[in-house]
N, C-alpha and C positions, 0 to 999 in steps of 0.2 A: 553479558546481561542484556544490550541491546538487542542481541541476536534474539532470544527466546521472546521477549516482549515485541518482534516485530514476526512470528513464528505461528502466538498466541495473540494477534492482531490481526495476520491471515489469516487464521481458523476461524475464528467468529465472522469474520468477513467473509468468506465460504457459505460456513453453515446460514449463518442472516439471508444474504443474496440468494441461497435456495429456499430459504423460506417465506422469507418475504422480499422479493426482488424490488419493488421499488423503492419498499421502505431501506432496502442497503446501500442507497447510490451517496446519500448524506451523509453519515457516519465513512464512506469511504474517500470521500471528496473532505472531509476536516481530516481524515489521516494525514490523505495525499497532501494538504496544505500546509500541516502542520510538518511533514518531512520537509517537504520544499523550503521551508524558512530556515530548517536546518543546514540545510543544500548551499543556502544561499551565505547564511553565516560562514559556512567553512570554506563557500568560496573565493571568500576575503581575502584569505592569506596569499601571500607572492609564489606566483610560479607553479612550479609542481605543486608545492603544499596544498593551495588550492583547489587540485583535481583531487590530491589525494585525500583530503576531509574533508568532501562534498561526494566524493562516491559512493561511501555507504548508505546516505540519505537517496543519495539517485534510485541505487538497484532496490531498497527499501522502498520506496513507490513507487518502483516497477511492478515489482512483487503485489505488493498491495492491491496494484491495478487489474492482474491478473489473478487474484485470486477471488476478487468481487464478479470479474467475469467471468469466470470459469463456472461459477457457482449459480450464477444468472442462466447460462448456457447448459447447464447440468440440469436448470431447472424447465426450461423449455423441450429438453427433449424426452421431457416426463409424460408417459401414456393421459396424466390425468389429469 
């Protein structure tokens, strides 16, 4: 379920950042922040545990990161 709600998180974040690019940097910066507290939660736990439920929040605002700029960069290299 996380998977598609962070799927349909990049999509809008895409499409926004090509549409209106500055107006996408906000809405992708409270993603990004709000994975990170998850990151940081699961980085609690001892040991491995910790890498391992904090990495999905990681590559999820990886992701996130690069699909605001892809779409910012998509938009730049528009004739018009």
């Amino acid at each position: 379920m996380m998977v598609v709600g962070i799927v349909a998180v990049c999509a809008v974040l895409l499409v926004l950042a090509f549409l209106v690019p500055r107006l996408s940097r906000h809405p992708e910066r409270g993603t990004q922040r709000t994975l990170g507290l998850g990151s940081r939660a699961g980085g609690k736990a001892p040991g491995v545990l910790g890498r391992l439920f904090s990495k999905p929040f990681r590559s999820s605002s990886k992701a996130i990161g690069k699909s605001g700029s892809a779409g910012r960069r998509a938009r730049g290299h528009m004739p018009f």
